[in-house]
Every structure is written in structure tokens, then in C-alpha cells.
N, C-alpha and C positions, 0 to 999 in steps of 0.2 A: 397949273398942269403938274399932275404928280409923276415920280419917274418911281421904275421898280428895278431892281436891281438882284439878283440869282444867281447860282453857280454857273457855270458854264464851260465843264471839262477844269482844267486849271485853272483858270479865268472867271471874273465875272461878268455876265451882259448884263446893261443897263438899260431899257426904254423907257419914252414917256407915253403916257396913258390919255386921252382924250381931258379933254377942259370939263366935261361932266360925269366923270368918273371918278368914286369915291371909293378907297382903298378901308372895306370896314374893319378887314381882318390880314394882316400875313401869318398863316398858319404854318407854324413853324415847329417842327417834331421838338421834341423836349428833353434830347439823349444826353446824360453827363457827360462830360468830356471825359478821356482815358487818361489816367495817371502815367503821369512817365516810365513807372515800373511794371507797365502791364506786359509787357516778357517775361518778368518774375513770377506774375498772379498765374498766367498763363503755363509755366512749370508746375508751380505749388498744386494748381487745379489734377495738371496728369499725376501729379504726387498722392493727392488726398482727392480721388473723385467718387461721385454722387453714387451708391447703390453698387459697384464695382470694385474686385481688386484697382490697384495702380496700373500703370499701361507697363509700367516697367515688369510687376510681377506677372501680369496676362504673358509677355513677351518671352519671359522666364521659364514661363511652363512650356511652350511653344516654342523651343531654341530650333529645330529646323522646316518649321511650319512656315508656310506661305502665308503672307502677310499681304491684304489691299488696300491700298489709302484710297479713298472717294472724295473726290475734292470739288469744288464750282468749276464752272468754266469762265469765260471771258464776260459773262453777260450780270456778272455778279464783282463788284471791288471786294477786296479785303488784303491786308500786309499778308498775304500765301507764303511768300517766303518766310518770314521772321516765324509765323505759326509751323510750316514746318521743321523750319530749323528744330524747335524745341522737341517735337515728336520725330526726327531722325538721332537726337541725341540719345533717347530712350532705345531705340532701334540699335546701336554703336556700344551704348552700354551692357547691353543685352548679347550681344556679337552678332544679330540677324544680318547674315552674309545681305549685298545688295542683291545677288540674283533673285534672292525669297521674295525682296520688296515688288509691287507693281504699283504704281498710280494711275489710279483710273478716275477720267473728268467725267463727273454726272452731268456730260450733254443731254440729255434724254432727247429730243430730237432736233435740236439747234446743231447747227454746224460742226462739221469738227476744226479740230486746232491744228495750227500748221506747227511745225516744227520751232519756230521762231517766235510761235505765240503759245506755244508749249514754257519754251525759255522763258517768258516775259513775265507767263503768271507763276513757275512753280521755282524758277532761279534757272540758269543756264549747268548751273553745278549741279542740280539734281538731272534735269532735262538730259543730259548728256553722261549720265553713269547710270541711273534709274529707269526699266522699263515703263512706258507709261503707251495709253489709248484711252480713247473716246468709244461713248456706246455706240455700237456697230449698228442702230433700228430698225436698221431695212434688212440684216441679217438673219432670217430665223430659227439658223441652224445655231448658234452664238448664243443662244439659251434653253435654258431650261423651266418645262412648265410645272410649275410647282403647284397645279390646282387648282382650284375654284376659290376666292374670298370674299366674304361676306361681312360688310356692316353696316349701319346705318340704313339699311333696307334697300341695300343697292349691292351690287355682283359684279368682280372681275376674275378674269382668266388672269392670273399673273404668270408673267414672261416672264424671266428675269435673266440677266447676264450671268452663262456658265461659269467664268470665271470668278465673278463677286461670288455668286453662291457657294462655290468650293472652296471658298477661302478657309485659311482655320482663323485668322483674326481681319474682321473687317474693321477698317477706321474712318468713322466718317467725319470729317473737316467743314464747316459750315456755317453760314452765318444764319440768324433768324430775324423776319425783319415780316412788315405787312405780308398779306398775299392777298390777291384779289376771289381765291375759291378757297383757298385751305384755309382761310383763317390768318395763317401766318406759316413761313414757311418752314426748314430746319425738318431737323430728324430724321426720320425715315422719310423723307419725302425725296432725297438722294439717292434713294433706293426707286423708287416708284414717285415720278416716270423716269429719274438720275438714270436708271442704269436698264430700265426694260423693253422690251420690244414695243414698232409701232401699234399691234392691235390692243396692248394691254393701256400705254398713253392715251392712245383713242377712246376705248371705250370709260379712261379714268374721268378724262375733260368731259366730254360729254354729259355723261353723269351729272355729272356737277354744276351745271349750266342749267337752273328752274326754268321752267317754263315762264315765270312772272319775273321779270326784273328784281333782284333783292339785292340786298347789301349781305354780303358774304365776310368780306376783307374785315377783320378784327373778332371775327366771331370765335369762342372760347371753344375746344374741341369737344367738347361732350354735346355741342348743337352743328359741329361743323359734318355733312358728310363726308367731301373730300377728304379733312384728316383724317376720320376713322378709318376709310378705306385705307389710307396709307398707313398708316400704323398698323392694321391686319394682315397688311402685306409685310409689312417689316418684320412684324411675328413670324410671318411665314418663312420667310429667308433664313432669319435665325434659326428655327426649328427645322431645316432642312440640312443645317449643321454649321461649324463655326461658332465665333461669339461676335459681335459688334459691340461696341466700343466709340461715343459719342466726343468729340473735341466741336464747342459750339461757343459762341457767341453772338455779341450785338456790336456794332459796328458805331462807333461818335461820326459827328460833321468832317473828322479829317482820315475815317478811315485805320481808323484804331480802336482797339477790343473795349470799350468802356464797361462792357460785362462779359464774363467769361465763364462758362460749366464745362465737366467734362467726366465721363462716364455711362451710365445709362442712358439709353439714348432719349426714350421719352421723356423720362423725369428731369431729364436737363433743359428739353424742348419745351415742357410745358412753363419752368421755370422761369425761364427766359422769357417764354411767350407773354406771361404775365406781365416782368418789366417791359417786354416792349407797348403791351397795352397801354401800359402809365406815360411812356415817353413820346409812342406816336401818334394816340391819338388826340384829335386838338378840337375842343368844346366848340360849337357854331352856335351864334344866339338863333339867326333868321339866315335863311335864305338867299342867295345869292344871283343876282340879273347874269354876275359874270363870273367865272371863274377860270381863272390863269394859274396852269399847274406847270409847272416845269419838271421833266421826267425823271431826271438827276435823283439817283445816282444809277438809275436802270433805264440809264436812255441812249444803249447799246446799238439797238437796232428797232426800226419800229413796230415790232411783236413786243420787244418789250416797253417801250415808251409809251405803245397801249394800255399796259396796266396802271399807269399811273393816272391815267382820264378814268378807267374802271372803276381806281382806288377814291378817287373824290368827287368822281358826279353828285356824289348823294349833297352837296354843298350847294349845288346851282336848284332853281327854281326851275318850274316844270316851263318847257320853251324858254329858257336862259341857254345863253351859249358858253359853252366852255372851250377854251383855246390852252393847247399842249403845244408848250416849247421842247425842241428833242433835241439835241446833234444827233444822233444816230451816223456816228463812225462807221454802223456795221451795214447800213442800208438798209433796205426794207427785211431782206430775210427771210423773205415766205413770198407763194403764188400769187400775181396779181391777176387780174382779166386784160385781155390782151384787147378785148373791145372797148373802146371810151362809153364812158360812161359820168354825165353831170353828177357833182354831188346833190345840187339841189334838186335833179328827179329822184335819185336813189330816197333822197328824204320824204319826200313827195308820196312816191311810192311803198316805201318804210310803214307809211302813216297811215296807208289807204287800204293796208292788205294785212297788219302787221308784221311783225318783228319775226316771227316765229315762221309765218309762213315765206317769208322772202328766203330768210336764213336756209329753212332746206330746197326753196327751188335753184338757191344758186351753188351750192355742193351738189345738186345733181348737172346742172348745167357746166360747172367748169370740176369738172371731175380729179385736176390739182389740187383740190382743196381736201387733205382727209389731217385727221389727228390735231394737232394744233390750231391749222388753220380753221378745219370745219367750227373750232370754237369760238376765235377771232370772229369769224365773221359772225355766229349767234350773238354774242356778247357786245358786237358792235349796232347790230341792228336794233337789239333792245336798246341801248342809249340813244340811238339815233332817233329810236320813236319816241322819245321823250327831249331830246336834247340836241340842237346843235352843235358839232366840233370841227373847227378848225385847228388845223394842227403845222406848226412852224419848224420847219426842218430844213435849215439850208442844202444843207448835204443830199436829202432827197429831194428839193425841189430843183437844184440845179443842174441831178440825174435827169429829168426831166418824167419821174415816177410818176403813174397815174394810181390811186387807190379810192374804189366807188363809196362818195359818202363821204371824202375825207378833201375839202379843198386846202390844198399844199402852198406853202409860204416862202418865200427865204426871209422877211423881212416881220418881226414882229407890229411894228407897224401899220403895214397894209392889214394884218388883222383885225388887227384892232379898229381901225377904219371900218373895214367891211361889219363887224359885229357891230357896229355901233350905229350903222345905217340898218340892219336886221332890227333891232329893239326899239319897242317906242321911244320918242323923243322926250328928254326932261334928264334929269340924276341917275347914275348905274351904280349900284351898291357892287362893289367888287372883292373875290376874297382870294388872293395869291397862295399858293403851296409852291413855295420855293425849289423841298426837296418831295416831291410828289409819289416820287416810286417808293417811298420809306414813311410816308404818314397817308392819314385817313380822319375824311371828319367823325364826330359825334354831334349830331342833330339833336338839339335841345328842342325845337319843334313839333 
């Protein structure tokens, strides 16, 4: 009997795996580790960046210009202080009074942050001298429409936050890592949906959801549409006035900069994007009966713990089950159906009427479902008509959360039980993704 063993918040969980289950692959991202001096690389970068004056001389020109930092919210790790600190030093150097400053968390429509969770991710020292907010979404007077954009053969209304757009220098703060639509994330993608109103996130997700199930996550931006779209908007912003101004990286296993860009915003994102192709994603010879993704390091809540079953379905064999370990600190996070409903009919059903057409009877039927979730639920119904998933969350199953399609665990265990009474009997080729929300296979098949 083999055991596996994963992160699990600080900690790591261990289980054992049934007596006919063969562990073919742990696919494991491939990020260098971060040199001890990367506070240093992370200066030099604002010193000497890509396509861009210095941040310190951008700031120089701009001695009593309003200044915006855009920065992740809670559903993303990164050292936010320590990267600060370096870019408030350039601010000080500069003498940008603090009033000029604002920080603004590109929620785009996740939660906002409490006062205490403000302190937690940006330092209590900025939190407490430094203006900061969360995107307002449901707000629509809180932006400005800056027109129609176009690319990739697809059209949005861009919304976007009055405040980010009047800025005269924006600073966007960010890590780049998989993404289950864009390809990968970073850049302007902080902008849109980071900082825009509901209709324009709405109508961005959707878009980007094929009608056929495809593998999106790692694709290069000149075939991605959701980048394009985003980077057309980020055009757009800029050109509405201000400058932006890129501080970007790749995060190692312990949540340190192993790669570091900063200046333009795209050419730093694309930069990046390339290494992160090399580091996350990880060759598959064949096919997998099973796949056990652990959500880590986006297993916040389970909107996002979702994306890491998005990120490596493409691993499991068509009817193989794939099982998603979460903590989900944050809970579910999004509308459920207050009617119960079996996972195994919603599959049942999935399979019998497809993916597509379920997906919009039940957005019209529970009418809580728009922007986000209306995607969630496309994106899960396609997997679902190809893939079983169970998904291990103590924290939500001992909420005692119902979500259709998705039977809830505390114990990794019983799933593994229950998947293993699902699949013919005899050997289970199995392929573990430790850190699942940060890698993605490539199918050699």
C-alpha cells in the first residue's frame, strides 16, 4: 500500500492509497528555488526594468501625481510585504506624500477584505497609514466605460474602476502562474476583471468558456483569446491616460520570487509566462485511471480549488475519476442550490442532455448564478461529462455544504474507497499533482 504525501496549508497530509493502486507519476512543477538575495534582484529589477524608465524616475516626473498599487487579494500567496516594502522605498525616495498613494486589491469579484485581512496580506504598517479598497463590482457608478474592445474575434464593454483609470501612475504587483482560460495569469489581467465591473467580468468568463471542452491552461497568448482580450483592455486603460508600470514574478515551493520582471507590463508577462511554461508544466506518458490533484497553493476557497481539477483533468482517461484535496479556509464562496440534489444524477443527467445544455438551464433556473459562477458551473459540467470528481474538503464538508455534481469528503480515504469501487476491478495507474493550482499536464498521447 502506497502512501502520498502533499502540502497542506503549513503542514503536510499524508494518506494511504488502496493496495491496487500504482502511483505512475508525482507531477511536480519544476520552479528553481529563490536565492536568498531575491529582495536585492527584486530592487535591481525596479532599477534597470524591461522597456521602461526606473519606477524611481517614472515617480520623479510625477512628484504630486496620484499614484495606484494593484495588488492580489487573499486567494493568491506571495511575500506582499517584503515586495512592497521595496516599491514604497522608491515612493520615499521620491517624497510621494502617503496621501497621493492608494492600494487597490484586484478582487475582481471575490470577496472583499476585512480590515484585519487587509493588515495580514499588505503589513499592518502600510494597512494603517496607506488608503487602500477592494473593486466595488456591483458598483456601476465606480467606473468608467471606456468602450468597446476587440480581439481575438470576441468583444467586451470594458468597465473599469474610476479611480485605477485616473491614476497618473498605476503599479501593478503580481504574481504569474497557470491559468485555467488566459493561459497564464499576471499582467493586465489585474486590470480586467482585477479592477472592472460585474458586466464586463461576466461577459470576459463567458467568452472564454468553448463550447467543446479544450485545454486552455498553458496556452501561449497569441492562441489564447482571454489574453488577448485582456491585454486590449489594458491598452485601453492606458490610453485613457496615466502610465502602468509592471512589478511581476514567479513564486518557488516556499513562496519566494525565484523569478522576478518589472516594467512593461506585457513584455514582462510574456517573459515570465515562458518560464513558467518550462517549470509547470510536467510531460504525461499515458493516461491516468486516477488523478489526485491537491489544490495548493489556490485552495482558498472552492472557486478557486476548482481551477486546479480544470488545470489537470486533461491527465485522467475519459471515465477515470479525478479527486481534489482543498482546505478551503474560505468556504465555498459562490451560490449554491438550496435544493439537494445527488451528485450521481447531476452526472447522470450531465451525460444524457450534455454539458452545455444543463449549464444554461441551471443559470436560468437559480438566477444567483451570474459572472463567475455562471462559468463555474459551464466549466464544470464539461468535466463532469467526461470525468468523475470528488472533491475532499474538510472544512466544507463539515459545513455541512451541498454542491451538485461534486460529492464532499472530510476524509481522503473514503474517497478513495468510493473511486475505487466506481473503476473496474484489477491495477489503477495513478498520477498525483501535489501543487495543482500552479502546474498542468502535457499529454504526450
Amino acid at each position: 500500500m502506497a502512501d502520498i504525501s502533499i502540502p497542506w496549508g503549513d503542514e503536510m497530509l499524508t494518506a494511504s492509497l488502496p493496495a491496487d493502486w500504482t502511483v505512475q507519476q508525482i507531477a511536480t512543477p519544476a520552479i528553481p528555488s529563490a536565492d536568498d538575495d531575491w529582495p536585492e534582484r527584486l530592487a535591481d529589477a525596479l532599477a534597470q526594468p524591461e522597456g521602461t524608465p526606473s519606477l524611481g524616475k517614472l515617480l520623479a516626473a510625477r512628484p504630486n501625481g496620484r499614484i495606484v498599487v494593484v495588488v492580489e487579494d487573499l486567494t493568491r500567496h506571495s511575500p506582499l510585504p517584503i515586495i512592497l516594502e521595496a516599491v514604497f522605498r522608491e515612493f520615499h525616495h521620491a517624497n510621494i506624500p502617503d496621501e497621493n498613494i492608494e492600494i487597490f486589491f484586484a478582487t475582481g469579484m471575490h470577496p472583499p477584505l476585512t480590515d484585519e485581512e487587509a493588515a495580514g496580506k499588505i503589513g499592518p504598517g502600510l494597512a494603517g497609514k496607506i488608503n487602500w479598497r477592494c473593486n466595488p463590482w456591483r458598483d456601476r457608478d465606480a467606473y468608467v466605460n471606456l468602450g468597446s474592445v476587440r480581439a481575438g474575434g470576441a468583444t467586451i464593454d470594458l468597465l473599469a474602476d474610476r479611480g485605477v483609470v485616473s491614476a497618473d501612475l498605476r503599479i501593478i504587483v503580481t504574481s504569474v502562474s497557470p491559468h485555467l482560460q488566459a493561459g497564464f495569469g499576471g499582467g493586465y489581467k489585474m486590470f480586467v476583471p482585477g479592477c472592472a465591473h460585474l458586466e464586463t467580468i461576466r461577459r470576459l468568463h463567458l467568452l472564454s468558456v468553448p463550447r467543446r471542452h479544450s485545454r486552455q491552461v498553458g496556452q501561449p497568448a497569441r492562441l489564447n483569446r482571454m489574453r488577448r482580450l485582456i491585454d486590449a483592455a489594458g491598452q485601453a486603460v492606458d490610453a485613457a491616460g496615466g502610465k502602468s508600470f509592471g512589478v511581476q514574478y514567479i513564486l518557488d515551493a516556499d513562496d519566494r520570487l525565484g523569478a522576478v520582471a518589472a516594467g512593461d507590463v506585457t513584455a514582462c508577462q510574456r517573459m515570465l509566462a515562458k518560464h513558467c511554461a518550462a517549470g509547470c508544466g510536467v510531460l504525461l506518458d499515458a493516461p491516468a485511471d486516477v488523478v489526485i490533484v491537491n489544490a495548493w497553493p489556490r485552495d482558498f476557497d472552492l472557486w478557486q480549488a476548482f481551477k486546479a481539477i480544470a488545470n489537470t483533468c486533461w491527465a485522467a482517461r475519459e471515465n477515470g475519476v479525478i479527486i481534489c484535496l482543498a482546505r478551503c479556509p474560505g468556504g465555498v464562496n459562490m451560490p449554491t442550490p438550496k435544493f439537494p440534489i445527488s451528485p450521481g444524477f447531476v452526472r447522470r443527467v450531465v451525460r444524457l442532455f450534455g454539458a452545455n445544455a444543463l449549464a444554461s438551464l441551471m443559470t436560468r433556473l437559480i438566477p444567483t448564478l451570474s459572472g463567475d459562477a455562471a462559468f463555474f458551473v459551464r466549466l464544470a459540467m464539461q468535466i463532469l461529462q467526461r470525468n468523475t470528481i470528488l472533491m475532499v474538503s474538510p472544512a466544507i464538508a463539515d459545513a455541512d455544504q451541498k454542491m451538485p455534481g461534486l460529492p464532499l469528503y472530510a476524509d481522503p480515504t473514503d474517497a478513495f474507497a468510493d473511486a475505487d469501487a466506481m473503476l473496474p476491478k484489477g491495477p489503477k495507474r495513478v498520477v498525483v499533482f501535489p501543487a495543482g493550482g500552479v502546474s498542468y499536464p502535457i499529454p504526450r498521447w
